[in-house]
KEFI-219846 format. One record per residue: residue number from 1; residue in three letters; x, y, z of N, C-alpha, C in turn. Coordinates in nm, 3 decimals, padded with zeros to 5 digits, always signed. Layout:
BEGIN
+-----+------+---------+---------+---------+---------+---------+---------+---------+---------+---------+
| pos | code |     npx |     npy |     npz |    capx |    capy |    capz |     cpx |     cpy |     cpz |
+-----+------+---------+---------+---------+---------+---------+---------+---------+---------+---------+
| NUM |  Ala |       X |       Y |       Z |       X |       Y |       Z |       X |       Y |       Z |
...
+-----+------+---------+---------+---------+---------+---------+---------+---------+---------+---------+
This chain:
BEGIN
+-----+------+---------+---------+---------+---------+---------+---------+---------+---------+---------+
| pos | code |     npx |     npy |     npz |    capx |    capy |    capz |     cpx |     cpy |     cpz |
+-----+------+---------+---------+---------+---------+---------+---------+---------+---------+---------+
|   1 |  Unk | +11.397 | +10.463 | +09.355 | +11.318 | +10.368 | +09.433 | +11.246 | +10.274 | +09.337 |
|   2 |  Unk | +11.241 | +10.139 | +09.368 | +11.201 | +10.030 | +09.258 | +11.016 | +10.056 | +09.309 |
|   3 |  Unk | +10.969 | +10.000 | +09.216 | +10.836 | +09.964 | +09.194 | +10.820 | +09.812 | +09.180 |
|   4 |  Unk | +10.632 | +09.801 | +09.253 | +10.662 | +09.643 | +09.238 | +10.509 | +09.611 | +09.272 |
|   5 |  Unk | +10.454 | +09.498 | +09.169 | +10.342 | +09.539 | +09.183 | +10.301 | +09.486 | +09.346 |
|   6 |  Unk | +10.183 | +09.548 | +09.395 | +10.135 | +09.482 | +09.511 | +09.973 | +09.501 | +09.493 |
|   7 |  Unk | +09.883 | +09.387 | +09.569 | +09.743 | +09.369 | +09.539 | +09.712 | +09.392 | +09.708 |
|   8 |  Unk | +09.604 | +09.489 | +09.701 | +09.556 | +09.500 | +09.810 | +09.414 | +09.497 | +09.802 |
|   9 |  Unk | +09.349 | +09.405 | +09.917 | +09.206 | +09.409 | +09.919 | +09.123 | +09.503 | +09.932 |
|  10 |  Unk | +09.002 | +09.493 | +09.868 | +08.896 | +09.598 | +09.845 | +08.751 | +09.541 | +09.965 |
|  11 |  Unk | +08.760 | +09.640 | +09.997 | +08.620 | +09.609 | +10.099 | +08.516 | +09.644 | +10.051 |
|  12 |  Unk | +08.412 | +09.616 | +10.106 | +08.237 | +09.572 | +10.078 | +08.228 | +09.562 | +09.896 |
|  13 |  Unk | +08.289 | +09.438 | +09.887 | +08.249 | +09.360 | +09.679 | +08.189 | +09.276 | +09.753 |
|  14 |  Unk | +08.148 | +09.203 | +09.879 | +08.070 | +09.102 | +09.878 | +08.133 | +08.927 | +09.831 |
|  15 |  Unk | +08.247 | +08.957 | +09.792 | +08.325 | +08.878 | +09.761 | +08.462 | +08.912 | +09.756 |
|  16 |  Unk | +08.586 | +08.788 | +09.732 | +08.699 | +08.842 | +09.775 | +08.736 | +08.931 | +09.643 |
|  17 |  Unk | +08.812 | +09.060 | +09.641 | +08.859 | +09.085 | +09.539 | +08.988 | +09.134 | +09.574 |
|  18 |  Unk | +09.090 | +09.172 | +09.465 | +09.193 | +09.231 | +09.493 | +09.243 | +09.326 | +09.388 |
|  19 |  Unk | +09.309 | +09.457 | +09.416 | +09.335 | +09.544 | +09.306 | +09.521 | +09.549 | +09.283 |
|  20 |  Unk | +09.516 | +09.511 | +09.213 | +09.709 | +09.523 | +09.191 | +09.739 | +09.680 | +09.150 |
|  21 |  Unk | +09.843 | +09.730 | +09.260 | +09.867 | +09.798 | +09.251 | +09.997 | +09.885 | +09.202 |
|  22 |  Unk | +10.056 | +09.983 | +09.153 | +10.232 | +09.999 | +09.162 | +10.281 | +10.072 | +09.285 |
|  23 |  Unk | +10.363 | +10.010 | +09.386 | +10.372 | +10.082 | +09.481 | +10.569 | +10.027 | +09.525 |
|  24 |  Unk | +10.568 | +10.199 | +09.611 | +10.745 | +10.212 | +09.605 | +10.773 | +10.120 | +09.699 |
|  25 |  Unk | +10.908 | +10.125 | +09.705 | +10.972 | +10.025 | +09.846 | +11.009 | +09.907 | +09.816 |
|  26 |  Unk | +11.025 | +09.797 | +09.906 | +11.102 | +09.646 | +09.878 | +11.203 | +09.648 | +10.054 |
|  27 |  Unk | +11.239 | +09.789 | +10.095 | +11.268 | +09.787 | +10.190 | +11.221 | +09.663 | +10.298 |
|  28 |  Unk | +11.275 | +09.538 | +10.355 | +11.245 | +09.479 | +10.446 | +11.068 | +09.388 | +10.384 |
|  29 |  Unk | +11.104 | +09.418 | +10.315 | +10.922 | +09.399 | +10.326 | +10.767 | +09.498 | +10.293 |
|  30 |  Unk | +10.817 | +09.611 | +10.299 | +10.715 | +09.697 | +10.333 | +10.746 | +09.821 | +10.184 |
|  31 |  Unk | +10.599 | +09.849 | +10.117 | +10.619 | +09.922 | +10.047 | +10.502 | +10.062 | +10.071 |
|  32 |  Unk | +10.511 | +10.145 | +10.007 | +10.425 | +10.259 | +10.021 | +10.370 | +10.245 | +09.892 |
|  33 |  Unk | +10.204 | +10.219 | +09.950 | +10.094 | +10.229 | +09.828 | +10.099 | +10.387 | +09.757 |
|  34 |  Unk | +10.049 | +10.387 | +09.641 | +10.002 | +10.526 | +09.553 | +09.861 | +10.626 | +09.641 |
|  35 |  Unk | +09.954 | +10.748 | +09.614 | +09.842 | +10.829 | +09.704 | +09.719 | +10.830 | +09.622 |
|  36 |  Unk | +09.693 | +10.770 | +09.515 | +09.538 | +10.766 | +09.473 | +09.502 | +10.630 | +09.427 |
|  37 |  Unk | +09.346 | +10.620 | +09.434 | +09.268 | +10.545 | +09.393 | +09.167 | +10.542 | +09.294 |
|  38 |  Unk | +09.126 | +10.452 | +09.247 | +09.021 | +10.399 | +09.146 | +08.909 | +10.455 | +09.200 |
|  39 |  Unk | +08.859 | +10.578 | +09.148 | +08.651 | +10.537 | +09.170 | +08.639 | +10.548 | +09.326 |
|  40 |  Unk | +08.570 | +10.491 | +09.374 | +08.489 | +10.491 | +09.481 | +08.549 | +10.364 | +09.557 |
|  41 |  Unk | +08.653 | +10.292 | +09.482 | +08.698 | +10.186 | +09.596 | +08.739 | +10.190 | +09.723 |
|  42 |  Unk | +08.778 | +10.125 | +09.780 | +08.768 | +10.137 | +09.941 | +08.844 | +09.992 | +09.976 |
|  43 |  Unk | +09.005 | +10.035 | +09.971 | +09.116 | +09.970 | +10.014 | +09.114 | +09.955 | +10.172 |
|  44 |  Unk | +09.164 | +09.811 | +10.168 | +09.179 | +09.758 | +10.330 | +09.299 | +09.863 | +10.391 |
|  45 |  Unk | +09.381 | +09.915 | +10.348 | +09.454 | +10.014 | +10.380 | +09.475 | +10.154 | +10.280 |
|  46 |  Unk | +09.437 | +10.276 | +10.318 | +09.432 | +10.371 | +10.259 | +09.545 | +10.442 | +10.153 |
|  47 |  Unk | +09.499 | +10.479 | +10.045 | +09.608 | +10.527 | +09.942 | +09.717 | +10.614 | +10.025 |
|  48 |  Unk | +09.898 | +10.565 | +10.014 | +09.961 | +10.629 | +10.059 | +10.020 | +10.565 | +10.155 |
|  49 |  Unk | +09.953 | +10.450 | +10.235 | +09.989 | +10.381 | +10.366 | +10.143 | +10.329 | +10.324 |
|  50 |  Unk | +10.215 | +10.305 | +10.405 | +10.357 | +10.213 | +10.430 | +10.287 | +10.086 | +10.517 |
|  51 |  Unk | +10.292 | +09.973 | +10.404 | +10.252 | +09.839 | +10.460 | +10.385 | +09.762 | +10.408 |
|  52 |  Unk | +10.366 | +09.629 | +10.514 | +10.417 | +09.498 | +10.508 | +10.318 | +09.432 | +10.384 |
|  53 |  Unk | +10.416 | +09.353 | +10.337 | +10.369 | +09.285 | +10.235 | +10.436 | +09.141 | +10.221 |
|  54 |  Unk | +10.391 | +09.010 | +10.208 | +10.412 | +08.919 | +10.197 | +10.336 | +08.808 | +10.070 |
|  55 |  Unk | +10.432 | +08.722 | +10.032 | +10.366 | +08.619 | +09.891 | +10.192 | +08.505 | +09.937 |
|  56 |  Unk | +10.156 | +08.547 | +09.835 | +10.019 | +08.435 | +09.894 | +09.974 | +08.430 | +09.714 |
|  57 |  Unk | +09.931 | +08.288 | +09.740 | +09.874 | +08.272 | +09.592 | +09.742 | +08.291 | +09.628 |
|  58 |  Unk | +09.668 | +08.369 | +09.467 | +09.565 | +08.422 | +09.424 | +09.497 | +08.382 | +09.327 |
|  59 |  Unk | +09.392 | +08.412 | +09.260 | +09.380 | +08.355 | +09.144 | +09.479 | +08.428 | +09.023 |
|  60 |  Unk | +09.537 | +08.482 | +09.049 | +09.626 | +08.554 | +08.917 | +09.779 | +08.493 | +08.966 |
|  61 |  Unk | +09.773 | +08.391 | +09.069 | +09.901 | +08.300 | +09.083 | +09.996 | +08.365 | +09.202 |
|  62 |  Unk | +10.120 | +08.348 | +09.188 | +10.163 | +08.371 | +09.329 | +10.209 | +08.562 | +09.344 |
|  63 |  Unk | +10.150 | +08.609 | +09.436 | +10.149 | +08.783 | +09.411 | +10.203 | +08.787 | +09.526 |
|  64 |  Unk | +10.243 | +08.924 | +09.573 | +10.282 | +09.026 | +09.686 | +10.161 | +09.090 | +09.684 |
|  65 |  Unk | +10.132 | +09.059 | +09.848 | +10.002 | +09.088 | +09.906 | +10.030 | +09.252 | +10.002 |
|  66 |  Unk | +09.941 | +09.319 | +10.045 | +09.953 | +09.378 | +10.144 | +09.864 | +09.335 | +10.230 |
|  67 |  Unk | +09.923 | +09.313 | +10.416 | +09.877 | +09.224 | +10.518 | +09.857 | +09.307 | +10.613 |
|  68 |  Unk | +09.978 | +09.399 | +10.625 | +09.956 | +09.477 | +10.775 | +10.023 | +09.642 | +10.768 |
|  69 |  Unk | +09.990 | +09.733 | +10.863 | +10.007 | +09.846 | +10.828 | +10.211 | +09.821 | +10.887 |
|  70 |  Unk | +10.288 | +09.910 | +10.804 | +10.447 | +09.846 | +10.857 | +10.461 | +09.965 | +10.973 |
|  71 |  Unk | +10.576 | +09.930 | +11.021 | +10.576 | +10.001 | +11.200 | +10.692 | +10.092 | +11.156 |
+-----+------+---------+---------+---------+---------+---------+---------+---------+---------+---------+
């Protein structure tokens, strides 16, 4: 299974942030985040989830985002 990075948002920084992550899949769109996390962060979707992921530029340029939980 390929790896690839994906950035998923972090809730309550008070500002936007995003953590790049290595997570499996490429299937359709949708990859499965790493069952662990950094510290005390607090991902818009929980370590482990199967999300959709789509391109959006960032300040680190054009990335694979995670957007929605995949069905």
């Amino acid at each position: 299974m390929a790896t690839q990075t994906v950035y998923v948002e972090l809730l309550d920084e008070g500002v936007d942030v995003w953590r790049p992550v290595e997570a499996d899949g490429g299937n359709g769109g949708t990859y499965r985040l790493p069952v662990t996390k950094a510290g005390e962060e607090r991902w818009r979707f929980p370590p482990g989830s199967l999300v959709r992921c789509e391109w959006r530029n960032l300040s680190d340029g054009r990335v694979l985002v995670a957007v929605d939980f995949a069905d």
